[in-house]
N, CA, C and O of each residue as an XYZ file, in Angstrom:
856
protein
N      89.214     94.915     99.843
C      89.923     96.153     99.524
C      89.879     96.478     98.027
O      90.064     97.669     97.773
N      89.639     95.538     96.821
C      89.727     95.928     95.921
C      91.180     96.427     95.352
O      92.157     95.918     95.900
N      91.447     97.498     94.169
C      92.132     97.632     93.972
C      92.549     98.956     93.783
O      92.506     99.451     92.657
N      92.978     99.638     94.829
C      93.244    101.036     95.247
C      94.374    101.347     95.342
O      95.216    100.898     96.120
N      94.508    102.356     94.346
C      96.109    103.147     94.076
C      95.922    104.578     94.370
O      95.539    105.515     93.670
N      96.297    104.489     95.597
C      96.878    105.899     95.956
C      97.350    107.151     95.484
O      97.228    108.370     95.599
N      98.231    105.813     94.618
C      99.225    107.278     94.230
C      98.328    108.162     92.927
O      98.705    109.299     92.642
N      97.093    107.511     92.163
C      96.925    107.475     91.122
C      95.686    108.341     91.663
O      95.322    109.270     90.942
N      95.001    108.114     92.881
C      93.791    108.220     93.757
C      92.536    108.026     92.521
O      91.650    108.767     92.094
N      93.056    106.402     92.164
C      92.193    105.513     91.499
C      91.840    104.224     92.269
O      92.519    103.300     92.717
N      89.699    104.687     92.246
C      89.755    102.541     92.379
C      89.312    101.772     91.578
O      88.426    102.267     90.882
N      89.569    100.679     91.357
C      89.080    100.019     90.325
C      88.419     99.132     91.020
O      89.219     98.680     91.839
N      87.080     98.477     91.184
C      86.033     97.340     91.731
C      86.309     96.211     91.038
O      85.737     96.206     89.948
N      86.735     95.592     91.177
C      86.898     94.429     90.347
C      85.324     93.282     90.543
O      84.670     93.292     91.586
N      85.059     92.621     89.654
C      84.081     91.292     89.607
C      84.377     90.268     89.340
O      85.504     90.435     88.873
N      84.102     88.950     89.281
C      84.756     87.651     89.029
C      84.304     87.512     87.759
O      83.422     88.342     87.535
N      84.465     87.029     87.124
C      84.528     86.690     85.786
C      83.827     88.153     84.873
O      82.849     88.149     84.125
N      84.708     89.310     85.249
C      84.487     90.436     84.197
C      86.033     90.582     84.065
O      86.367     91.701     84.455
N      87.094     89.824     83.646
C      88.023     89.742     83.038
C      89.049     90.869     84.392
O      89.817     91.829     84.339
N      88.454     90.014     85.439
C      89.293     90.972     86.977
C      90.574     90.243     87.331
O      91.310     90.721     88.194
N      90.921     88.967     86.634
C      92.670     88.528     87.116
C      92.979     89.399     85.865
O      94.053     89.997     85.933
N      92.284     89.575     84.796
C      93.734     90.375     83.854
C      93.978     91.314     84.154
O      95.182     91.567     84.134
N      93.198     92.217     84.534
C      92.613     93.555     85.160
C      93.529     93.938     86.295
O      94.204     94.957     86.152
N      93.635     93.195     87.473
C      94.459     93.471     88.743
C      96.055     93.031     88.515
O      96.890     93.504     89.286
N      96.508     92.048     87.362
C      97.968     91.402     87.139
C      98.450     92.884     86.416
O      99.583     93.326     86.609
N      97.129     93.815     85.295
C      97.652     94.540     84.706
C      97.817     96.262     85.303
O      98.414     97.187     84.753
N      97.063     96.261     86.594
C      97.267     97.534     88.008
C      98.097     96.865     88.383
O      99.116     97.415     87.964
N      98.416     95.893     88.987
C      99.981     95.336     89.651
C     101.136     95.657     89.468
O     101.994     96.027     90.269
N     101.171     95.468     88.055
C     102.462     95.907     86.888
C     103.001     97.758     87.002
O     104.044     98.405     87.098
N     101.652     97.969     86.924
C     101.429     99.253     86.473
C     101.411    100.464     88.301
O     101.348    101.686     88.429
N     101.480     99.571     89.130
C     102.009     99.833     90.504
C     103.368     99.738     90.934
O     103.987    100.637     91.502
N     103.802     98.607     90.636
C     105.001     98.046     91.055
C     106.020     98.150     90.517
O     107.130     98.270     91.036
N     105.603     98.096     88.871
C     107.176     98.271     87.613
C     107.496     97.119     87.687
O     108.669     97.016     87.329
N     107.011     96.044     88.005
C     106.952     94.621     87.323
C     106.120     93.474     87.323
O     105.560     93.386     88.416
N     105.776     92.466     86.471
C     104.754     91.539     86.742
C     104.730     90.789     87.581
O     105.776     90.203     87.861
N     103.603     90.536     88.261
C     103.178     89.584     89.291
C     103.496     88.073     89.175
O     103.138     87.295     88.290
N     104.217     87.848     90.223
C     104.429     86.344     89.860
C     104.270     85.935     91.490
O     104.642     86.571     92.476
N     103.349     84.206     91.374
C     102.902     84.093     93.059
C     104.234     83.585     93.623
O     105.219     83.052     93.113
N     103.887     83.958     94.897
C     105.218     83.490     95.856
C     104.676     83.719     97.146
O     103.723     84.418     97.489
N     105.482     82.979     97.828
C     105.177     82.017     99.574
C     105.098     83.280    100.044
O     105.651     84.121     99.335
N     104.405     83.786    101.349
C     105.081     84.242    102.363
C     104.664     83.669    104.024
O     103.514     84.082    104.176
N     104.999     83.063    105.062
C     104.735     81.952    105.787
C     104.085     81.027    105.160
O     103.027     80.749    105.725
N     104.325     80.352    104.075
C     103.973     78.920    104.488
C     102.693     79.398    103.462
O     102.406     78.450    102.731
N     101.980     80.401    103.241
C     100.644     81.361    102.043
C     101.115     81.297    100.890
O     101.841     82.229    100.542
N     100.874     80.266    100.008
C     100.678     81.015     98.643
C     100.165     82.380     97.991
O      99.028     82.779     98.245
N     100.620     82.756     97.542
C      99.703     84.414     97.538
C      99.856     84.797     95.945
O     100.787     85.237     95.270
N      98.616     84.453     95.693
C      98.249     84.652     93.926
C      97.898     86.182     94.409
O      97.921     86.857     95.438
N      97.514     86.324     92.841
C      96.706     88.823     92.686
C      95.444     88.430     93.278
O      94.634     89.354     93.346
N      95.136     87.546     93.630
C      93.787     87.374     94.119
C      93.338     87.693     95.894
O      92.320     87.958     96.533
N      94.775     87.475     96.149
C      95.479     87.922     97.655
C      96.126     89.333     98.240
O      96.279     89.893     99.325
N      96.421     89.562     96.768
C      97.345     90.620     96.887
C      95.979     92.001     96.519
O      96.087     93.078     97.105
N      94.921     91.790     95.633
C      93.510     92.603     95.512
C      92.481     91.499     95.434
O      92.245     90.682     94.544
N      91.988     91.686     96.507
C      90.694     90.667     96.578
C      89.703     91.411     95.999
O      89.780     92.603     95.701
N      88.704     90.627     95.836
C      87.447     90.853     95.021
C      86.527     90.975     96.238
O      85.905     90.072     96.798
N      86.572     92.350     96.548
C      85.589     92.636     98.125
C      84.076     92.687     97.318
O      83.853     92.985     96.145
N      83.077     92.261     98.454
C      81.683     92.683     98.814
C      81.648     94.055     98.665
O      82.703     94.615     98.964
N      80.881     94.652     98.346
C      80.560     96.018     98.402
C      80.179     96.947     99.753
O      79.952     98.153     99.857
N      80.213     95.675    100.908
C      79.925     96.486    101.830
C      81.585     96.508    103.063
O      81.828     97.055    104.139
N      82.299     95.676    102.205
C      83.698     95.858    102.372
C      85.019     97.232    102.200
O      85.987     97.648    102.838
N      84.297     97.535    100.931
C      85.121     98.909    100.443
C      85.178     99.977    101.275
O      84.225    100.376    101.944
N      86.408    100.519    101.257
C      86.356    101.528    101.999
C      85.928    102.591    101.708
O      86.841    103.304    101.292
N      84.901    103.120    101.713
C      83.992    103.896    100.964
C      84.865    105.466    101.135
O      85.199    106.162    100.177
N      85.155    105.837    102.792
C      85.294    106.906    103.434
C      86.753    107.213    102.730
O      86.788    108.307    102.166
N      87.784    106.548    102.677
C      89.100    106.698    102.241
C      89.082    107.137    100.688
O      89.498    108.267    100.432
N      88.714    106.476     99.839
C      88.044    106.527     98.273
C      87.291    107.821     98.151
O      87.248    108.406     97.068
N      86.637    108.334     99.335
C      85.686    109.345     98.516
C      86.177    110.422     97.994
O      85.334    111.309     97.860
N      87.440    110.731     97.577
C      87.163    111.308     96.373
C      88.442    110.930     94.884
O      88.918    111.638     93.996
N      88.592    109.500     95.255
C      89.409    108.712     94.334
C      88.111    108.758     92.742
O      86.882    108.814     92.762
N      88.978    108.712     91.672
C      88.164    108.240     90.638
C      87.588    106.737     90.480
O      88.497    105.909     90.532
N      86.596    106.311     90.341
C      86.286    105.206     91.038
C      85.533    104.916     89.681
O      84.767    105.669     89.080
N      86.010    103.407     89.285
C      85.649    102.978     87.759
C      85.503    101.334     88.205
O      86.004    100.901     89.243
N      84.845    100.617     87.383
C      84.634     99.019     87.333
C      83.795     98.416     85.441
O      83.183     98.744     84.424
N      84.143     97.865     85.846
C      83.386     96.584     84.421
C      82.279     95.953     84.998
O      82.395     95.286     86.026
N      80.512     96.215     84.033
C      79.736     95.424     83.746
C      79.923     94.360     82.798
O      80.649     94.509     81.815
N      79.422     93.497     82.996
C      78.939     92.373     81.388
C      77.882     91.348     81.941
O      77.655     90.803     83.022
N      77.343     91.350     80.664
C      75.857     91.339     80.351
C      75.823     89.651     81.677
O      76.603     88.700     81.618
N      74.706     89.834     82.665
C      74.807     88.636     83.261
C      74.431     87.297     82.997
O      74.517     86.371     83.804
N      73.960     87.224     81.694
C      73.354     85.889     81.148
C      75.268     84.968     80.970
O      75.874     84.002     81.434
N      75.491     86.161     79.945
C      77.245     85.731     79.499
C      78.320     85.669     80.462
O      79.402     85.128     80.236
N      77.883     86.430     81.909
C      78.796     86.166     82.934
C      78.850     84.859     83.579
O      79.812     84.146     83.868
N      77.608     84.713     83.736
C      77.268     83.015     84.263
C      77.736     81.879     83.145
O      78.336     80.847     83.447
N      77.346     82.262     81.781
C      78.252     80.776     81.293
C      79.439     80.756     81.409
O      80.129     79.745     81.544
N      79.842     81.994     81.363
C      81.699     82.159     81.815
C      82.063     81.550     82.908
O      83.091     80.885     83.035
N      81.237     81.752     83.738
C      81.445     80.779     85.239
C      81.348     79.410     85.025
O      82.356     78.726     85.204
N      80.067     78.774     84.593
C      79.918     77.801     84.689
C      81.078     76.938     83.175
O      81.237     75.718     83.170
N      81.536     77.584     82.398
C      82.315     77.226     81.417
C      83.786     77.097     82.051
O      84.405     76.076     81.751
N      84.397     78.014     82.882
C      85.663     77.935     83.772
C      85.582     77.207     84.984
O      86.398     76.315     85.218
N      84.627     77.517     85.821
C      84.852     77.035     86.989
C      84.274     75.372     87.020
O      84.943     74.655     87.765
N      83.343     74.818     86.444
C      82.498     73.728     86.693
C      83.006     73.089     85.637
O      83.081     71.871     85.803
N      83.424     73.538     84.488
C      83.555     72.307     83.434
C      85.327     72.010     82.896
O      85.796     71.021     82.332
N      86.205     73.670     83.465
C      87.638     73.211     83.124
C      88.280     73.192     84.586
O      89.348     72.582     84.637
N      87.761     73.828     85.959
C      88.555     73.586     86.637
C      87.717     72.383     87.745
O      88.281     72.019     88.777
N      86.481     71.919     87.398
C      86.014     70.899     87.959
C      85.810     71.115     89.169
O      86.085     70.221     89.969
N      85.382     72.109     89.533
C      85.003     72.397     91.073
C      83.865     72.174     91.250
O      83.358     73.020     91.987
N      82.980     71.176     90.815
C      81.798     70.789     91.296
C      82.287     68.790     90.970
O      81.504     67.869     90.738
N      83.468     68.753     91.059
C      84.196     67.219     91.040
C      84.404     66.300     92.100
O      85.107     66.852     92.947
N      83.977     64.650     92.570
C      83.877     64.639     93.853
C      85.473     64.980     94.542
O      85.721     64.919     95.747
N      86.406     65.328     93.518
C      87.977     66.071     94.522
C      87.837     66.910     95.223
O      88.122     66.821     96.417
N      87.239     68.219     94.532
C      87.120     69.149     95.172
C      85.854     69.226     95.789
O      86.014     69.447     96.990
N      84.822     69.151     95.521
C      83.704     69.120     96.516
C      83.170     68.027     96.856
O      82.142     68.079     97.531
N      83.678     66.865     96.512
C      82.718     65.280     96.961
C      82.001     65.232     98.520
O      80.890     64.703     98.565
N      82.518     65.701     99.661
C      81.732     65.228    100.368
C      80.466     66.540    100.589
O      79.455     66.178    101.192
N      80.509     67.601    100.248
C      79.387     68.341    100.320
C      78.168     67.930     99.451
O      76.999     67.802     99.815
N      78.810     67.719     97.989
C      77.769     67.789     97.358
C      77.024     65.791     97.584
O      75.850     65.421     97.609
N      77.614     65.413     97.639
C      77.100     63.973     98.460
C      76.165     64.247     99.854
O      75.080     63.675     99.961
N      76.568     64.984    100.706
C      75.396     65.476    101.665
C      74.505     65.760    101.378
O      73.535     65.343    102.011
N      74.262     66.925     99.885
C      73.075     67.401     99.610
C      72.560     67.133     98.679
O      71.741     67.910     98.188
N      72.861     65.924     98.098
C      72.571     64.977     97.411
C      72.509     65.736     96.024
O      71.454     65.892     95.409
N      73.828     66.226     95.560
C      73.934     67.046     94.188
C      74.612     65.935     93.467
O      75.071     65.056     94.197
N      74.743     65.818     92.408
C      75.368     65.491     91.441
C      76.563     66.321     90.888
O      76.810     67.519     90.754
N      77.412     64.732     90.539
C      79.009     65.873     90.565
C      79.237     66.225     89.064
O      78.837     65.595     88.084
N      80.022     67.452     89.105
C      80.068     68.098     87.343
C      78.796     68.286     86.383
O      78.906     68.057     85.179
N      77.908     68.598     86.799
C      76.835     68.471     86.447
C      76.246     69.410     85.300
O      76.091     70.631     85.317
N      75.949     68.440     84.252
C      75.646     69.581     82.785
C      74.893     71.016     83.156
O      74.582     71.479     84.253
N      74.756     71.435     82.076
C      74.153     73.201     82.378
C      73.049     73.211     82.807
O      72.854     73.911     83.801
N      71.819     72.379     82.180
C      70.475     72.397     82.890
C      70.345     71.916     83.761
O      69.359     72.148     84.461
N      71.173     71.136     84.062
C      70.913     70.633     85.997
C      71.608     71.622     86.920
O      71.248     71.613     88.097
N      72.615     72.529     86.518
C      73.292     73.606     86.961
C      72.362     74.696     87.074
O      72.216     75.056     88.242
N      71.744     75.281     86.297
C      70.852     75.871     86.569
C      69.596     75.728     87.070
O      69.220     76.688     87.743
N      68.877     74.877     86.956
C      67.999     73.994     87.709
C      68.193     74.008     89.159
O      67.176     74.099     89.847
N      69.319     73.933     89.731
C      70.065     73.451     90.985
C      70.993     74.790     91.891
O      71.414     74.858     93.046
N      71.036     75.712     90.747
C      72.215     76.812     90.760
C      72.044     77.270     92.344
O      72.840     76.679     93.073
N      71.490     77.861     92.778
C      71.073     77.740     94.732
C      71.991     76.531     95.074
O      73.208     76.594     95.253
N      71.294     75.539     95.130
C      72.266     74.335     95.452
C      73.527     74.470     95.421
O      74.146     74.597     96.478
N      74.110     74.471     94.311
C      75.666     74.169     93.892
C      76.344     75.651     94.352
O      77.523     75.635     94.706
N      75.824     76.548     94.349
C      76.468     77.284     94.672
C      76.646     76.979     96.762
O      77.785     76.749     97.169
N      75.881     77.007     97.443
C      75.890     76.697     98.824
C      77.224     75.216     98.918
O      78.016     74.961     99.826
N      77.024     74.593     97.749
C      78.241     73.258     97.922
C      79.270     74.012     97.730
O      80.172     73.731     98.520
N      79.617     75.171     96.742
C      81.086     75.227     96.791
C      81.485     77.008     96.826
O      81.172     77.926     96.068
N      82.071     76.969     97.711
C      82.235     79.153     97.714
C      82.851     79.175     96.712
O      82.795     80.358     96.377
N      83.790     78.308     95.512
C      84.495     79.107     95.026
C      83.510     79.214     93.425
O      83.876     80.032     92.581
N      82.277     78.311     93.161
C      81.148     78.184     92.460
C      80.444     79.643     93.406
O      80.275     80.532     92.572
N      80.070     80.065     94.609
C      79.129     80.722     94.806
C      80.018     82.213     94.695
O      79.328     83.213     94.495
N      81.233     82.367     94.794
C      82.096     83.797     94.642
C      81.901     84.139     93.265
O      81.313     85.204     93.080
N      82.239     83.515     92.296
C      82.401     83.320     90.872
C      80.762     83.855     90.244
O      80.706     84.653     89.308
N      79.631     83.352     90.835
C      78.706     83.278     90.112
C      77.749     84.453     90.746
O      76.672     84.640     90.181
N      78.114     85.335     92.003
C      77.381     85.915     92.881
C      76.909     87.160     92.162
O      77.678     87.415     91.235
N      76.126     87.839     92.243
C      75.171     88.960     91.471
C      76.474     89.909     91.860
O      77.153     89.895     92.887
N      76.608     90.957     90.368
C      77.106     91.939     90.336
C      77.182     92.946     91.060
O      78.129     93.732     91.064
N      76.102     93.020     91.803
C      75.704     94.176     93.018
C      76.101     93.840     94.010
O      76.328     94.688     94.873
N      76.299     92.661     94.220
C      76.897     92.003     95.222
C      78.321     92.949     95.561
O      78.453     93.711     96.518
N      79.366     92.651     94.447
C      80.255     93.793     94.638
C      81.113     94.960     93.979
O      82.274     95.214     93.661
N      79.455     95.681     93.963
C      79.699     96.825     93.464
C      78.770     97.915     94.078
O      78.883     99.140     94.056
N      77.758     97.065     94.667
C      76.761     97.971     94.768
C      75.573     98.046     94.859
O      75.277     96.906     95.216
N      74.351     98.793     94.761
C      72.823     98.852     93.615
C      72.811    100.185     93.593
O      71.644    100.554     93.722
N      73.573    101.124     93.488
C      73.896    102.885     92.916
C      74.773    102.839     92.320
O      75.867    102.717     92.872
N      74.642    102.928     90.745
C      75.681    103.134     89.794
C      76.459    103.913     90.043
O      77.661    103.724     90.230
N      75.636    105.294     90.092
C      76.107    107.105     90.556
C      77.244    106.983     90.935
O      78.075    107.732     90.423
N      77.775    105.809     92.162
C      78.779    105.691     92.667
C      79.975    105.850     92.368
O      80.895    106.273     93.068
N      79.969    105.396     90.960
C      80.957    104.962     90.004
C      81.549    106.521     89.215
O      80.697    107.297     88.782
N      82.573    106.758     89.128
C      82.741    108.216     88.034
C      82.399    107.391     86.221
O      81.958    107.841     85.163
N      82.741    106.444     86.537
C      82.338    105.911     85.289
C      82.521    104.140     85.157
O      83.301    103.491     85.854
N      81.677    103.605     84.176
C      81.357    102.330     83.985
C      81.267    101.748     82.925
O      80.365    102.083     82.156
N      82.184    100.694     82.567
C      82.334    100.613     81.154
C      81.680     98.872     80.934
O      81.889     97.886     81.640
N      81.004     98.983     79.917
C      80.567     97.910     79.513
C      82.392     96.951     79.123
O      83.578     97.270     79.033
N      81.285     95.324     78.977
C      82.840     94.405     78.598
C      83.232     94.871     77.632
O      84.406     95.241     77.595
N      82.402     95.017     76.528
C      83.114     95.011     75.183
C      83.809     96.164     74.880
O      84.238     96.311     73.736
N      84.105     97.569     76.296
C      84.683     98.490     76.177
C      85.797     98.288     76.831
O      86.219     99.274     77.434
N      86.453     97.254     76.911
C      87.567     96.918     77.875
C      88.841     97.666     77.427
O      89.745     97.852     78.242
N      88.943     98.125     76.079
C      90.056     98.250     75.445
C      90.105     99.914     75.724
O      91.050    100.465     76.288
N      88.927    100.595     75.229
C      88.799    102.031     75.974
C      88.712    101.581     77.423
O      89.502    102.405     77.885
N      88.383    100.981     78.305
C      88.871    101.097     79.721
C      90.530    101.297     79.957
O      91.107    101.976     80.805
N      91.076    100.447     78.882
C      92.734    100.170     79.082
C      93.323    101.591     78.423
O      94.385    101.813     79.006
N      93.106    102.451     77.618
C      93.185    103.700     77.156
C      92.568    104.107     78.045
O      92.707    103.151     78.808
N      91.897    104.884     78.641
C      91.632    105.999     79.579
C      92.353    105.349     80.739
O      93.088    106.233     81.178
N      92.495    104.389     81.370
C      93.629    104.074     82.727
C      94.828    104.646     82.556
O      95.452    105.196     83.464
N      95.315    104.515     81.046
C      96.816    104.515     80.732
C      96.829    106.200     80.690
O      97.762    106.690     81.325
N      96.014    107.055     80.096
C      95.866    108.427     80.578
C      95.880    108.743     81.631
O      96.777    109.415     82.142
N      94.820    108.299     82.226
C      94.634    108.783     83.573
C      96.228    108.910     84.445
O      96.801    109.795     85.080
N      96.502    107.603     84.083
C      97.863    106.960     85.372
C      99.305    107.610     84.635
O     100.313    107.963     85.248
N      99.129    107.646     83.429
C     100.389    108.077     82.741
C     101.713    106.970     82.784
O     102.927    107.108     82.943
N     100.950    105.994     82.593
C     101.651    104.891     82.004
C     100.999    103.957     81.132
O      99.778    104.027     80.995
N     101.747    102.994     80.460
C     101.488    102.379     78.675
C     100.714    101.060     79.654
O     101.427    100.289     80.297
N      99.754    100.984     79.656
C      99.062     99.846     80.454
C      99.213     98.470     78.841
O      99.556     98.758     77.694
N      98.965     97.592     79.177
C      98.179     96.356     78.336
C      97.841     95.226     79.195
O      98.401     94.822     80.214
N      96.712     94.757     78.517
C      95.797     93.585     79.481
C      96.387     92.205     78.690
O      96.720     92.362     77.516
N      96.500     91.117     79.179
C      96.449     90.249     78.696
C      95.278     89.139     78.786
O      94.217     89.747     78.924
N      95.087     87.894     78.763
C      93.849     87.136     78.933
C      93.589     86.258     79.759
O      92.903     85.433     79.156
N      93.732     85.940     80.794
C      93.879     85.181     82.157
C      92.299     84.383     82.152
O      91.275     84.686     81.540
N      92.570     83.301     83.057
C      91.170     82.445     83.769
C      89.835     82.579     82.168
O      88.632     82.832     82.228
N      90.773     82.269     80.823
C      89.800     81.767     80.091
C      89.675     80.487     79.269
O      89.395     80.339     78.079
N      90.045     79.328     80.528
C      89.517     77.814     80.193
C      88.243     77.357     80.160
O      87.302     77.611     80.911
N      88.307     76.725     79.305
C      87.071     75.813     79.287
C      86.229     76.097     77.453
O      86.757     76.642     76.484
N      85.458     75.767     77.508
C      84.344     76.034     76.235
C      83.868     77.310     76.170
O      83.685     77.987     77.181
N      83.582     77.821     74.689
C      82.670     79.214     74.986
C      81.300     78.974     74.261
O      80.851     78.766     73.134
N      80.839     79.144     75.757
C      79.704     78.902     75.389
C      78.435     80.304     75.042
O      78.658     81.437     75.467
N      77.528     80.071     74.467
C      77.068     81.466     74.168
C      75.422     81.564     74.518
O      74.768     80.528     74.639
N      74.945     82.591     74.637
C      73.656     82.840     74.866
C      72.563     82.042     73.752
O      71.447     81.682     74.126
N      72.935     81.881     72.694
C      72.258     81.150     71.708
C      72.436     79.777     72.265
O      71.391     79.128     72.309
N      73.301     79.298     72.616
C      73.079     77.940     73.535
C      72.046     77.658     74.704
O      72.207     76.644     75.382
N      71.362     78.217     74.873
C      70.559     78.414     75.886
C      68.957     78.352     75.326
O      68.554     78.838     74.269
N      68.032     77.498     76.499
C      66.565     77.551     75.660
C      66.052     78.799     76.314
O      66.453     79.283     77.372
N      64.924     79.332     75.378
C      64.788     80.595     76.258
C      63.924     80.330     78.242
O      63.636     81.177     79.089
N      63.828     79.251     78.254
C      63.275     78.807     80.305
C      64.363     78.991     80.618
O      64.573     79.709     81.597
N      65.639     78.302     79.767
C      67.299     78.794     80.588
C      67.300     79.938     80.867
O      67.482     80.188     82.058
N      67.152     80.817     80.148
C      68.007     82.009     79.507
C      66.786     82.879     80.824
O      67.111     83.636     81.738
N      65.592     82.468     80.495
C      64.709     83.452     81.790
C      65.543     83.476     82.977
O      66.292     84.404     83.281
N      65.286     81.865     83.958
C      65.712     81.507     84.491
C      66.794     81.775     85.270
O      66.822     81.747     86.501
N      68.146     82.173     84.141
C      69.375     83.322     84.153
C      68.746     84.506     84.826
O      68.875     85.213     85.825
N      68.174     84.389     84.008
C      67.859     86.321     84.158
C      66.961     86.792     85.725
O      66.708     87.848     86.305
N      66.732     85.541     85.918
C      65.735     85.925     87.273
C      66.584     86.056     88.275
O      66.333     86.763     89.251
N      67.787     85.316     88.116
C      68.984     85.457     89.256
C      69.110     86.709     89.399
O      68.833     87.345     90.415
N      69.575     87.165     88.297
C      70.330     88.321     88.146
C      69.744     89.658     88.222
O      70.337     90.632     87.760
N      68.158     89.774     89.007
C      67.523     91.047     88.273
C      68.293     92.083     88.705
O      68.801     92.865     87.901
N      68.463     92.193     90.076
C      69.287     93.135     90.235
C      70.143     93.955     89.827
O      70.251     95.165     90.026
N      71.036     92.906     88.970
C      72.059     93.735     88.138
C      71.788     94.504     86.935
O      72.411     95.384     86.342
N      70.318     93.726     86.685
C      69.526     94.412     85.435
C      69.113     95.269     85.541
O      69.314     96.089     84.645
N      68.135     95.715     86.877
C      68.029     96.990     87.156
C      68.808     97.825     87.320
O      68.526     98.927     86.849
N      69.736     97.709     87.840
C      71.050     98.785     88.640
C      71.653     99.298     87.424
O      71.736    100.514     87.248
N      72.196     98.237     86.343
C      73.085     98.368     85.428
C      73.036     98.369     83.718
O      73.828     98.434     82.778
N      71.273     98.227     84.002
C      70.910     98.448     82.468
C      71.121     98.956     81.424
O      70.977     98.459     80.307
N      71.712    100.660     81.886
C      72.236    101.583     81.227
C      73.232    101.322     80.527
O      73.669    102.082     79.662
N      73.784    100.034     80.867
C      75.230     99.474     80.621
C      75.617     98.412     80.145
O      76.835     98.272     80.034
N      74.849     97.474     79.770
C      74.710     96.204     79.534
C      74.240     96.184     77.872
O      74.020     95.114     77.306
């Protein structure tokens, strides 16, 4: 479902690591008139991750939306993937034999495994763990491969004009804060350029679709 406000007849697409928990805690707020805090309901924990999931693109309700203003965040996919592999694999250890030991022991992966064997392997590790293959999945995945779609698309480093034109649009004082950024930052200069191809071969898709934007 994403994150669709009615009242605003705004959607916002959210992506995993394009800064989408600060993003949906800060539409939450800006829905509800107060901050999100998780809590039970049967026996469910229910984080913003429950409350606006991060749909597939072939999930959205396209027909209901069509004629909502409809906006999302690119960033560049070389820097999205170390973001992944910097949060998810190296601070929250989801490639650890806790959380994935007996998969990645089946397929004979190696656990926590540095960046060049991560990428080397990235197919692999992602099939060992959904919450490695949600995190790291091509941008088009859910958003799309027709930009057009979009009334508009803001690169990362425009996050702050994203948070100014929402707060227009909606007619309320929005602010983002900084959520799900553990671990190391790691940077594209860290990378040899076979990595950095390598990256990029994952991702063509998003390169094509979203070039304009990146």
């Amino acid at each position: 479902m994403s994150v669709i406000l009615e009242k605003f007849s705004l959607f916002y697409a959210p992506v995993p690591k394009i800064a989408c928990t600060s993003l949906k805690l800060m539409f939450f707020e800006a829905e509800n008139g107060f901050p999100f805090r998780r809590y039970t309901a049967n026996g469910r924990n229910m984080h913003i991750h429950a409350v606006y999931p991060s749909s597939l693109s072939d999930k959205i309700p396209h027909k209901s939306i069509q004629d909502f203003h409809r906006v999302t965040l690119v960033r560049d996919p070389v820097q999205r993937f170390l973001s992944a592999y910097s949060n998810r694999v190296i601070h929250f250890k989801e490639l650890s034999p806790a959380k994935a030991g007996p998969k990645l022991e089946k397929m004979g992966l190696e656990y926590n495994p540095e960046l060049d064997l991560f990428i080397n392997k990235f197919a692999e590790y992602q099939n060992a763990s959904a919450s490695i293959l949600h995190h790291s999945q091509p941008m088009v995945d859910f958003l799309g491969k027709d930009a057009a779609y979009y009334s508009k698309i803001y690169p990362m480093n425009e996050i702050d004009q994203f948070v100014t034109d929402m707060s227009e649009r909606m007619g309320v004082e929005l602010s983002i804060g900084r959520h799900q950024t553990g671990g190391p930052k790691l940077n594209k200069k860290d990378l040899t350029k076979s990595q950095s191809r390598k990256i990029e071969a994952f991702y063509k898709d998003d390169y094509r679709v979203f070039k304009n934007y990146l």
